[in-house]
DSSP file (Angstrom, degrees, kcal/mol; ACC not computed):
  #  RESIDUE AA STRUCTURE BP1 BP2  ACC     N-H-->O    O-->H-N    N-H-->O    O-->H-N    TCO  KAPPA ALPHA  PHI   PSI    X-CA   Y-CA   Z-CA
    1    1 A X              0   0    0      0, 0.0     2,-0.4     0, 0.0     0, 0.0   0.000 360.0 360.0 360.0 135.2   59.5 -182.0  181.0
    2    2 A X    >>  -     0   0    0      1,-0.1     4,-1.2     4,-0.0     3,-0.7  -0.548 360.0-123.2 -72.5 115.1   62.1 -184.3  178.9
    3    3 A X  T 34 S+     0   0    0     -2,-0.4     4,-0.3     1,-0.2    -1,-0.1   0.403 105.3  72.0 -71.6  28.5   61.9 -183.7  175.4
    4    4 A X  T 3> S+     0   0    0     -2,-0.4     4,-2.0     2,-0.1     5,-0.4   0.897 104.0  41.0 -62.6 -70.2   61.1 -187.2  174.6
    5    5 A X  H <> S+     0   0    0     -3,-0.7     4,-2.0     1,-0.2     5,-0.4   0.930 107.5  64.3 -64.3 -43.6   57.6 -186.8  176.1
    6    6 A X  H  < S+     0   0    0     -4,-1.2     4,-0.4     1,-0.2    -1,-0.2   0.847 108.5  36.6 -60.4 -33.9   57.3 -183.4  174.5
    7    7 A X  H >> S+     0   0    0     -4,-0.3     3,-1.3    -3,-0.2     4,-0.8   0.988 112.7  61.0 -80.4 -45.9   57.5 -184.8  170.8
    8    8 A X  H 3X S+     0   0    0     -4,-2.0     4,-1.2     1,-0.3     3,-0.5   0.904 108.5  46.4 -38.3 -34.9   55.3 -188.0  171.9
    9    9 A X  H 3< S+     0   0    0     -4,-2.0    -1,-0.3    -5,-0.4    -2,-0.2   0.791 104.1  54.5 -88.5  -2.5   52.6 -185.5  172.8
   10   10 A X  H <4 S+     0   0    0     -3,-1.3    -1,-0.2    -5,-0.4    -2,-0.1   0.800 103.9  60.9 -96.3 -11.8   52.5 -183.2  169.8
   11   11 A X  H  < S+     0   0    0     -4,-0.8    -2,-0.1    -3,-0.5    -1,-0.1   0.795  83.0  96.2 -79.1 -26.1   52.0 -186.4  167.6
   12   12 A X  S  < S-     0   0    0     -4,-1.2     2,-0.2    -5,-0.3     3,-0.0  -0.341  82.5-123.8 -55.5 134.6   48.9 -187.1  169.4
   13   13 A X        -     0   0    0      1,-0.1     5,-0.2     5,-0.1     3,-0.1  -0.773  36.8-106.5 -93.6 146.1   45.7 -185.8  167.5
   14   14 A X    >   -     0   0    0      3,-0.4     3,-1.4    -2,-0.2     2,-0.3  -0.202  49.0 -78.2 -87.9 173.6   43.9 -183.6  169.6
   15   15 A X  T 3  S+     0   0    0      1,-0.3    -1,-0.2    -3,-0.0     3,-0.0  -0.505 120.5  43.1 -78.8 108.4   40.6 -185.2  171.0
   16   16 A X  T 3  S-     0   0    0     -2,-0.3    -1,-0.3    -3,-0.1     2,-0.2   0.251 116.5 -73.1 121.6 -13.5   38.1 -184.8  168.2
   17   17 A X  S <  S-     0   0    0     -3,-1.4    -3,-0.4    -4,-0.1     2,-0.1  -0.617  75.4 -29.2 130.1-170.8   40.1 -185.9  165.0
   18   18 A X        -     0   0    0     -2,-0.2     2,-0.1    -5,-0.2    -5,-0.1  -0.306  51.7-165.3 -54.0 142.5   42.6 -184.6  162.9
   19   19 A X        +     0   0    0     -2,-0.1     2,-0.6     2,-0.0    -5,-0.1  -0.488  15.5 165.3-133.8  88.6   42.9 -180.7  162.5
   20   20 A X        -     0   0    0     -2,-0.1     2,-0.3     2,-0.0    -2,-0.0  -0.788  21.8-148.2 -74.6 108.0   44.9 -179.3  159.7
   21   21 A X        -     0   0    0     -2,-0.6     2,-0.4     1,-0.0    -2,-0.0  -0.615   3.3-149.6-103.3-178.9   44.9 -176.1  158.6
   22   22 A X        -     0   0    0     -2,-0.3     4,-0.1     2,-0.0     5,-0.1  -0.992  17.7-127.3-146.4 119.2   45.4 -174.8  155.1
   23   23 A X    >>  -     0   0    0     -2,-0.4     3,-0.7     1,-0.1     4,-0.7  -0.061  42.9-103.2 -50.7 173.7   47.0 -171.3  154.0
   24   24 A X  H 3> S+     0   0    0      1,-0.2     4,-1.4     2,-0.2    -1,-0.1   0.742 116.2  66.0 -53.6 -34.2   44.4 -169.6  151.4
   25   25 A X  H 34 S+     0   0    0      2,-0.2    -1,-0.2     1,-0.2     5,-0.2   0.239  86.0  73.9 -91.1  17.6   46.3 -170.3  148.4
   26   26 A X  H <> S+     0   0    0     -3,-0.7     4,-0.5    -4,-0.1    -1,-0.2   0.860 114.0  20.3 -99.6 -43.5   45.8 -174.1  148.7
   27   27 A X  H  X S+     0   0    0     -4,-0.7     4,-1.1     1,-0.1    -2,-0.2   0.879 123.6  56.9 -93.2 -10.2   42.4 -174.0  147.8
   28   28 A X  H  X S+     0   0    0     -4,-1.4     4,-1.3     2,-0.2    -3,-0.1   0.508  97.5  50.3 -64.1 -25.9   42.2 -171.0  146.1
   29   29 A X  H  > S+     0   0    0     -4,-0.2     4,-4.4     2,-0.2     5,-0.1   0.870 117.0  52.3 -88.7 -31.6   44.8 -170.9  143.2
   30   30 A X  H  < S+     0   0    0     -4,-0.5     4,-0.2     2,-0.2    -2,-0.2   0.926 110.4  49.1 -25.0 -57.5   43.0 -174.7  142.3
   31   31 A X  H >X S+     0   0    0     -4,-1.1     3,-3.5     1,-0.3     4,-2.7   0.998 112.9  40.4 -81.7 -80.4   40.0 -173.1  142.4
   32   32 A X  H 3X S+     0   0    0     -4,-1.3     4,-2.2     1,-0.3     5,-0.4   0.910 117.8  52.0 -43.3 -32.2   40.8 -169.7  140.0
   33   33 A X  H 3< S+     0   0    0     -4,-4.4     4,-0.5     1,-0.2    -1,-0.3   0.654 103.3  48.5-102.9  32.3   42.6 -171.8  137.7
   34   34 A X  H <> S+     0   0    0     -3,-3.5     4,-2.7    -4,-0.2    -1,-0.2   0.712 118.7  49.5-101.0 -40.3   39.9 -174.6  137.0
   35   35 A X  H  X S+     0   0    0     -4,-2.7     4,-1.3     1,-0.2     5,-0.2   0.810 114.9  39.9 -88.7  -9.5   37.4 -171.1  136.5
   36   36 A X  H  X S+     0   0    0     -4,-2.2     4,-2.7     2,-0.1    -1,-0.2   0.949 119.5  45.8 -89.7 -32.3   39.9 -169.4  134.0
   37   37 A X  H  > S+     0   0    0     -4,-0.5     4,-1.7    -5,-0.4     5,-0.3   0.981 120.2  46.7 -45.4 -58.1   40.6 -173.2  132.3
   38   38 A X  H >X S+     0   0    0     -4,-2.7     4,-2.5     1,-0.3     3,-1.7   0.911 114.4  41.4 -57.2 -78.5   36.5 -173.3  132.5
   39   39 A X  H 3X S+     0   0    0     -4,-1.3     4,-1.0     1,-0.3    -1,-0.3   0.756 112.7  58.5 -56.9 -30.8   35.7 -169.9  131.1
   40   40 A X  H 3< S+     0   0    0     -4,-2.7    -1,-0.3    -5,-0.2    -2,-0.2   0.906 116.0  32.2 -62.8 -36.1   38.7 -170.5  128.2
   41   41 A X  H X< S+     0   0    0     -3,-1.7     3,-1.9    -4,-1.7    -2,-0.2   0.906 117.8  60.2 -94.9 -29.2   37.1 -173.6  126.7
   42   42 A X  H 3< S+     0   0    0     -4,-2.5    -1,-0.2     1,-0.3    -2,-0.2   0.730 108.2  42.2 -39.5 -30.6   33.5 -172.3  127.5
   43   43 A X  T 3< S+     0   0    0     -4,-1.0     2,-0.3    -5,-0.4    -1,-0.3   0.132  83.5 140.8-120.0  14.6   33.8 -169.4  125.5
   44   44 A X    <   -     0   0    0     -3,-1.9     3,-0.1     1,-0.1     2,-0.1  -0.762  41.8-136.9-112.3 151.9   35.5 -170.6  122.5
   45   45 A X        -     0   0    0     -2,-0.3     2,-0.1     1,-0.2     3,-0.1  -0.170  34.2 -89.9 -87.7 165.0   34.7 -169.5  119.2
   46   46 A X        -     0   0    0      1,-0.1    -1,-0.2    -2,-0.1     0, 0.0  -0.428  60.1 -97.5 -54.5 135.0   34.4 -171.8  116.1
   47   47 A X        +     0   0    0     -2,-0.1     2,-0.3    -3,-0.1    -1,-0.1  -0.096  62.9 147.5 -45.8 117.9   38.1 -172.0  114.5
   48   48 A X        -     0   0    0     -3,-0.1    -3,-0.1     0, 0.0     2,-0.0  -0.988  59.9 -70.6-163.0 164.5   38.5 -169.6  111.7
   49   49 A X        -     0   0    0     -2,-0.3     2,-0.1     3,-0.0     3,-0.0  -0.243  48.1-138.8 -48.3 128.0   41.4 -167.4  110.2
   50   50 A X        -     0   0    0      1,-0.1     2,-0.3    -2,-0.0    -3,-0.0  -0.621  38.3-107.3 -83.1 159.6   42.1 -164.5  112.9
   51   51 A X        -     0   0    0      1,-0.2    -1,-0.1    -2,-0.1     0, 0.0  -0.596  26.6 -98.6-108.3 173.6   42.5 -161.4  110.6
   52   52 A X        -     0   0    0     -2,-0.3     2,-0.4     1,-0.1    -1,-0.2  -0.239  19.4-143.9 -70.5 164.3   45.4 -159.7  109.9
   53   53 A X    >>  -     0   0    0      1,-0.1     4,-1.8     0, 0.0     3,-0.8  -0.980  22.2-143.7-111.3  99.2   46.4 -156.3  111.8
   54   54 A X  H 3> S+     0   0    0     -2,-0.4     4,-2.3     1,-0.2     5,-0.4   0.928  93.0  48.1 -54.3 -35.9   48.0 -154.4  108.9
   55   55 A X  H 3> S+     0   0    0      1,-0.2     4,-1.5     2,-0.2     5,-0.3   0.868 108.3  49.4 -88.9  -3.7   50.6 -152.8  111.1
   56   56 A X  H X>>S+     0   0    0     -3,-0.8     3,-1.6     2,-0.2     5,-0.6   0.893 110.1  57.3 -65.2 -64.4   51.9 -155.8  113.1
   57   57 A X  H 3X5S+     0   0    0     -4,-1.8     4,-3.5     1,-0.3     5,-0.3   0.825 113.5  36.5 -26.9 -79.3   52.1 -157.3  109.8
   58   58 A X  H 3X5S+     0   0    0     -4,-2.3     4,-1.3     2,-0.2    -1,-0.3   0.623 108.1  57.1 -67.1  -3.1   54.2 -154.7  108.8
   59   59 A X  H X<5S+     0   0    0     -3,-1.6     3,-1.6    -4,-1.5     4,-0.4   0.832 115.9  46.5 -80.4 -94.4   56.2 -154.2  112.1
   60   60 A X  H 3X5S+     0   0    0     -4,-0.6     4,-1.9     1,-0.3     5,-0.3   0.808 110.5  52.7 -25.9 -45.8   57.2 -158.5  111.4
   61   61 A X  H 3X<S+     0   0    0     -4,-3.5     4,-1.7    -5,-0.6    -1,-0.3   0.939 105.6  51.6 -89.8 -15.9   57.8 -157.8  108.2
   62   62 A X  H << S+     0   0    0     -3,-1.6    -2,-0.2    -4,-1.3     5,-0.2   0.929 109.8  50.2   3.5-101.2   60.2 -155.2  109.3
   63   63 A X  H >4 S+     0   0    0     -4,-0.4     3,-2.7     2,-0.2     4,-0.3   0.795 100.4  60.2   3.7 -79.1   62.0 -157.2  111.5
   64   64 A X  H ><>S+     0   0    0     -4,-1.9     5,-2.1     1,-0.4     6,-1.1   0.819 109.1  42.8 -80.0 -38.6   62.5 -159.9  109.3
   65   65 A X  T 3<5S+     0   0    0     -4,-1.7    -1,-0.4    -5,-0.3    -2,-0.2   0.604 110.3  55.5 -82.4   9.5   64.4 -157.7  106.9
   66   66 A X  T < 5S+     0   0    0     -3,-2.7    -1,-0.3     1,-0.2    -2,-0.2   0.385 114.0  41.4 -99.9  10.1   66.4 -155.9  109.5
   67   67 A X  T < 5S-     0   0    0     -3,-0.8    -2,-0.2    -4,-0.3    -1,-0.2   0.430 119.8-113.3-129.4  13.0   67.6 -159.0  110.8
   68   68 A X  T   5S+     0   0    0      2,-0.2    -3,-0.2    -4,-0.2    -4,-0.1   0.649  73.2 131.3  75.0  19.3   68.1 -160.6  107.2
   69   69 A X  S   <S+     0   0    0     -5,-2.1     2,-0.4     1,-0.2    -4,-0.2   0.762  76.4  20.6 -84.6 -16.1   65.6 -163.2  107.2
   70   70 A X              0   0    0     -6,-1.1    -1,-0.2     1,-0.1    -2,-0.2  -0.997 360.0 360.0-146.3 152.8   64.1 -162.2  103.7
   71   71 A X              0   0    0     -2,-0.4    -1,-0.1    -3,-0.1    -6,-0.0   0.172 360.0 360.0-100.2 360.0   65.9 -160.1  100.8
């Protein structure tokens, strides 16, 4: 067979329409990140000061003087 006719025939859609298939992750990563988007603004709380964690605080302030930012 000449491979002329062979690429004319593969362009042809087979009898019954189009068929396209789709790995998993084409609808699927859409799909998880529209429900973690969903569940993040669903589930949020009214805006208020978050409270301090004393020892982060002091681990940043820490930091900041080993690295000279404050005297």
């Amino acid at each position: 067979m000449p491979a002329a006719s062979r690429r004319s025939s593969a362009s042809v859609p087979p009898a019954g329409g189009l068929r396209i298939r789709l790995p998993w992750w084409a609808l699927g990563l859409p799909v998880d990140s529209f429900v973690v988007l969903l569940s993040l603004t669903g589930s949020a709380a009214p805006a208020g000061a978050a409270p301090a964690v004393p020892g982060l605080a002091r681990l940043l302030e820490v930091l900041a003087r080993l690295i000279g930012a404050t005297s």
